[in-house]
N, C-alpha and C positions, 0 to 999 in steps of 0.2 A: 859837211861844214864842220869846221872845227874851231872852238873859241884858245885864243891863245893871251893870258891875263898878262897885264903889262903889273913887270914887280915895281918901276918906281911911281909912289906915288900911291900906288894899289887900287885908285878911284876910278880909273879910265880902262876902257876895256877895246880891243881890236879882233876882228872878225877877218881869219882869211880864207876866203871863199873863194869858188870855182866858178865865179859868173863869169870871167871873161872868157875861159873854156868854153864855159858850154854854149856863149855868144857865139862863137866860131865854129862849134861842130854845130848850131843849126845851118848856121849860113854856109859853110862847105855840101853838106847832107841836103840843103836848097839846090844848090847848084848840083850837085849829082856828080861831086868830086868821088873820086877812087878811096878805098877802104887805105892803101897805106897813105894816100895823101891826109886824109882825117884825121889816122889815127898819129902821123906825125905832128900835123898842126897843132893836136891838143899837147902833145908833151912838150912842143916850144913852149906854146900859153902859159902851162902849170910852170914849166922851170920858169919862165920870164917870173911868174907870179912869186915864186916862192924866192929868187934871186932878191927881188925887190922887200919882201918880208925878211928876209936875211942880214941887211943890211938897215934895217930900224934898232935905232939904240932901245935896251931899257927893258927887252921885252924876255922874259927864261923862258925856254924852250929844251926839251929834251932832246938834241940833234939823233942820236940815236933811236931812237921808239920813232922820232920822227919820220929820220929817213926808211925805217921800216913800213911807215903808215906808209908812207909816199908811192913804195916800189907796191904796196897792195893795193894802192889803189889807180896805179897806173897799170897792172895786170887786168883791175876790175876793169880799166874800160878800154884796155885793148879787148879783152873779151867779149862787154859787153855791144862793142863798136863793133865785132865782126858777128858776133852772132846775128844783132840783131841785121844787119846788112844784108847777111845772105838769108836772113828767113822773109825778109821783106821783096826778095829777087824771087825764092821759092812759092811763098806763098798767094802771091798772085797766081800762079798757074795749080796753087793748090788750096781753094777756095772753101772745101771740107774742112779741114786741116787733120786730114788722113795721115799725113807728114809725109806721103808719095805723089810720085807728078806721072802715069800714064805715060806710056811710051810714045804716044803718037801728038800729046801733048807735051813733050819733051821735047820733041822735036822743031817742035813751032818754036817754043820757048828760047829753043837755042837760038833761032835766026829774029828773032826779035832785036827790035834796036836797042832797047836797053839793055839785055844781056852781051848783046855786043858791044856797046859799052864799057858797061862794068866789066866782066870778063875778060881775060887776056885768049887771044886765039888759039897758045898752047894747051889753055884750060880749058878752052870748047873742044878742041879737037880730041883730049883726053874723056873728055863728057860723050862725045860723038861716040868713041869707040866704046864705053862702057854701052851705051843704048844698043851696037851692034853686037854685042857681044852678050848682052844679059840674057838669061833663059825667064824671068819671071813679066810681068807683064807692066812695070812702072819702077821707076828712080826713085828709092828713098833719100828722105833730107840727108841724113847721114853718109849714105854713097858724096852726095852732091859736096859736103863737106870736106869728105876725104880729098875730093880730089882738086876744091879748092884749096885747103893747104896742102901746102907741100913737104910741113914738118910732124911729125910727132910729139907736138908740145904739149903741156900743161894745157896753153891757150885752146891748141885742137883740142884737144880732147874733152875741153870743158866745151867748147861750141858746139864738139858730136855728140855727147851727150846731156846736155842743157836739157835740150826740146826734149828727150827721153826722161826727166827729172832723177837723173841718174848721178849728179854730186849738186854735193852739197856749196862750194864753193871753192874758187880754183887752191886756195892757200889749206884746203882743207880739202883735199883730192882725194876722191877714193869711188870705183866705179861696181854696181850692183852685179856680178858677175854669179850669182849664184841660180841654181837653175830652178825654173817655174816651180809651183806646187805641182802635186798632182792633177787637182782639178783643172787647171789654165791649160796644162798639156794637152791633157783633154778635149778641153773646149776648141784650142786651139785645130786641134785633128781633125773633130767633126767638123768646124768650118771649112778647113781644106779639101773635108771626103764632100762637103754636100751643097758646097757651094762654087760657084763656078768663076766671079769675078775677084780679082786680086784683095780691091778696095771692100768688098762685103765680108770675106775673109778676115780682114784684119780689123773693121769694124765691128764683129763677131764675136772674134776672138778679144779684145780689148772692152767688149762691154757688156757683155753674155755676164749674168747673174747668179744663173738658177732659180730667180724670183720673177714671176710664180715658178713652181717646180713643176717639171713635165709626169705630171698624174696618172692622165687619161692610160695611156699603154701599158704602165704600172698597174693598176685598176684594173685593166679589161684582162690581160694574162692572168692576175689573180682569178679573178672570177671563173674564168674560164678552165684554169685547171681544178679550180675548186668545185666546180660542177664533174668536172672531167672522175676525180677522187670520189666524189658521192656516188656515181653511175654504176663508178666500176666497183664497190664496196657493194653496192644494193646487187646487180648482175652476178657477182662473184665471179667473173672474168674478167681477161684482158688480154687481146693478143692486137698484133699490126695492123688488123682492120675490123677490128670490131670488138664488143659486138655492140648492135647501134639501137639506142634507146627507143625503140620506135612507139614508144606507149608514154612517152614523153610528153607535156604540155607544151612543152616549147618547140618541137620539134617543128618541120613547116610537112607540114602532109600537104597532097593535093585534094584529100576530099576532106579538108579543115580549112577550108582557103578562110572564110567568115570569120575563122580567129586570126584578126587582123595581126595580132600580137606574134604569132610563128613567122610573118614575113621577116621579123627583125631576132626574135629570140632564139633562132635559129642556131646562132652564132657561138653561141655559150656550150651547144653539143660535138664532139669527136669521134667519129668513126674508128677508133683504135688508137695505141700509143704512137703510131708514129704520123700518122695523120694529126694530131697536137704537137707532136715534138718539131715540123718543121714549120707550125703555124705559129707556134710561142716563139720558133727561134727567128725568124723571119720580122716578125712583130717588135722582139726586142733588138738585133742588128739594124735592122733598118728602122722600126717608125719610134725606136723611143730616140734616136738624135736628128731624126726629121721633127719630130715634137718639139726637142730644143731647140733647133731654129726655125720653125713657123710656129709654135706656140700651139696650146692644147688642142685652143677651139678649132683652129684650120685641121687640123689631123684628122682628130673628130668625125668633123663635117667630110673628111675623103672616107675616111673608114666605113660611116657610116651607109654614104654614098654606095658604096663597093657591094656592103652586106645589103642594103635593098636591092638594088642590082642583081645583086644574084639570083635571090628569089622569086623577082619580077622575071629575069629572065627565064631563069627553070620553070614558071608556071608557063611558059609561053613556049619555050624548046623543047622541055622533058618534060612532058607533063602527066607523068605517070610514076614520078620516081618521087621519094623520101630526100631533105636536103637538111644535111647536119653540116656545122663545122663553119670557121671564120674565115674559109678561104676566099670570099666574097673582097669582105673588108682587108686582108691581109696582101689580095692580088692585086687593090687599088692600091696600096701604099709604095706596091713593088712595082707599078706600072707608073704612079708620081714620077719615081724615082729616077725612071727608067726615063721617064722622056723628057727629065733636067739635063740626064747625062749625052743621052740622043740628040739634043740641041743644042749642046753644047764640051761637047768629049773634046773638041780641039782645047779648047782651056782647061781642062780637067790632064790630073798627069794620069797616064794609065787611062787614060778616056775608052780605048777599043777594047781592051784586057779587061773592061769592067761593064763593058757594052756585053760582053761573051758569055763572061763570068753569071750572068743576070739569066742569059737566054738560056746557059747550061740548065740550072737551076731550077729556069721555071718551066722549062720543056721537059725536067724529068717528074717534078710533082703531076706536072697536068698530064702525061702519058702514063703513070701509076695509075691516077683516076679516071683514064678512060679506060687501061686494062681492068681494073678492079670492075668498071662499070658492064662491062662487056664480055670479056673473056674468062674472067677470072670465076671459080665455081662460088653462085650466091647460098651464104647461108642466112638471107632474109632480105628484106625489100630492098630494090634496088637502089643506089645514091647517085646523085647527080655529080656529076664534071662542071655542068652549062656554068657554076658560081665561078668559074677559074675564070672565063673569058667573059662574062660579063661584067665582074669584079674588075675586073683589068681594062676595059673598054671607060666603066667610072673611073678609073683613076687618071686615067688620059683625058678626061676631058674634066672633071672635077678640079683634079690638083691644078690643072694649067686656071680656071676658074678662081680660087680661095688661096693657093698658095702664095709668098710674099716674092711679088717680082719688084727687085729692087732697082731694076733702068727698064722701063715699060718702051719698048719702042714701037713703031706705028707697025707693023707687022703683027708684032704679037700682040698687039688690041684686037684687030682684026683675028689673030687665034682664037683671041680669047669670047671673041662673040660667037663664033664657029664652034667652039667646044661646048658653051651654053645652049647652042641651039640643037648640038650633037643628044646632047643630053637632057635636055626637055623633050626632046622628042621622040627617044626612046623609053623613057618614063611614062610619056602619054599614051603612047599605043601600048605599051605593056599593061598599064591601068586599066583603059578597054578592052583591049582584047580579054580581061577575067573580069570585067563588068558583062559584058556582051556572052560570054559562057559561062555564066553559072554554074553548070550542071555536071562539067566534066570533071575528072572520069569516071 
């Protein structure tokens, strides 16, 4: 609204206003008139408006500033008219407001009758072949824009990036082209390495904090080598498999079962430097950006999972051997991992190269520790393997348990009661079977 003072007289004052515009784009926008019908109707309305203000005696006016205002704000609401048009056609099918519409809901979308409608056929067809042709998995607004205009204007480009809050306003153009910080890039990565659907990715990525900050992994690697430092200072060695604390409090012996406390502080000991170096490095690649997106306590609770496991297992499979080291809790986190990408490697890029990548990996740690356990000349009690595969057994049925599944479908409920029961139920026999033998070995 803008007051425009009348000079003669100087007592009376006139208001010329937009109401009869905007009387008309509701009732056109009622009717489900076409974007250039609207946006022509209004500019008849404003000039009719302003012809009529034009030809009132008496009144100063700056024609100039004027007709500057006028062209800015006839921009403002061609702008504003197609924006918002086509986000009200988008966002019906994008009910998140992710600012993408799913490819298979894109589809619907197109044969819908009000997109047929509004839309002209050259425009679907053009929409058609971007859906056949995209490699990612859903149509951003932005795509959707481009290919509703036709031009490269100001006006587009304030429409594509509007929703992005990427200018400031069209007479004051100017778009944020400069590249992420560091940390977003980041964020953005891990989302794309660890997670599997288009929309959780970019919901990730766009609201991922650092707050709280992922601790746990941070935390337990310290510890772990800092115990790892103390051993090997107190020993006065250190080579690639030992030598292994076996006079340790923490260590889990088999005829120490009673100190319940070894079943778990096991963890904190390593059988040689390189026995730590691919349990730290393993822990930091994979569970400190699985941390940042499930959050400390889920991780936690699989790590932990992993490292009882082990030792429930080894008192039940090896039960005669010494069990150092966090390959328990470290084979849960690599077996999580494993069976997001197992369930889903088709949506993942690199899906089978990373399926391989994984098996290489953990097929050469866990063949070390069977040679080491078997073949290899002992210079002191034997060490268990069993923590690799029963670590790895928790993490498969844990992670699928605790971790965050963000479209839960009736399948994998049903997994997920299976993996609960997988896993209660080798907890429970493992618990008896060293209630019921006390005595061994």
């Amino acid at each position: 609204m803008r007051d425009i003072e009348r000079s003669a007289g100087g007592s009376a004052r006139r208001r010329v206003s937009y109401d009869d515009a905007v009387q008309v784009l509701v009732m056109l926008l009622a009717s489900g008139a076409s974007i250039p019908t609207i946006a022509g109707a209004v500019e008849e309305e404003y000039a009719q408006s302003e012809a009529n203000s034009g030809h009132c005696d008496g009144y100063v006016t700056d024609h100039t500033d004027l007709a500057s205002e006028i062209d800015i704000d006839e921009s403002e609401y061609r702008r504003e008219l197609l924006n918002d048009r086509w986000r009200m056609l988008f966002d019906k099918y994008d009910p998140e407001g992710f600012g993408e519409i799913p490819l298979e809901d894109f589809l619907v979308a197109l044969q819908s009758t009000e997109w047929k409608t509004e839309i002209p056929a050259n425009k679907r067809d053009i929409l058609l072949a971007r859906v056949k042709e995209s490699r990612l998995q859903a149509i951003t607004f932005q795509d959707f824009v481009n290919v509703m205009s036709g031009k490269r204007t100001r006006s587009f480009k304030c429409a594509v990036h509007h929703r992005d809050r990427e200018v400031c306003s069209e007479n004051d153009f100017h778009l944020l082209l400069h590249e992420p910080p560091l940390f977003r890039r980041m964020v953005r990565m891990i989302g794309d390495e660890f997670l599997t659907e288009e929309r959780d990715r970019k919901y990730y990525a766009d609201h991922y904090t650092c707050c709280p900050p992922p601790l746990f992994i941070i935390l337990i690697t310290l510890v772990e080598l800092g115990f790892f430092t103390y051993y090997t200072v107190a020993m006065g060695e250190v080579n690639p498999s030992g030598p292994v604390p076996i006079d340790s409090v923490f260590i889990y012996r088999p005829d120490k079962r009673l100190e319940l406390w070894r079943f778990a502080f096991y963890m904190f000991l390593h059988a040689g430097w390189l026995h730590l170096l691919f349990n730290l490095g393993v822990q930091v690649v994979v569970g400190l950006p699985l941390e940042m997106v499930h959050g400390s306590l889920r991780i936690a609770a699989v790590y932990m999972a992993g490292v009882l496991a082990g030792s429930l297992g080894t008192s039940v499979f090896d039960t005669d051997v010494y069990l150092v080291g966090a390959s328990g809790g470290v084979y849960a986190l690599l077996a999580a991992h494993l069976a997001n990408v197992l369930l889903n490697y088709n949506n993942m890029e690199f899906g089978i190269v990373r399926l391989i990548g994984i098996f290489i990996i953990a097929s050469a740690d866990v063949g070390f520790a069977i040679y080491d356990r078997y073949a290899a000349e002992q210079m002191g009690p034997p060490v268990s393997y069993v923590a690799h595969l029963t670590g790895a057994l928790a993490g498969l049925t844990i992670g699928l348990l605790v971790l965050k599944n963000f479209e839960q479908r009736l399948h994998e409920q049903l997994l997920w009661w299976v993996a609960l029961g997988v896993y209660a139920a080798c907890t429970i026999f493992a618990v008896m079977y060293n209630l019921m033998h006390p005595d061994y070995p």
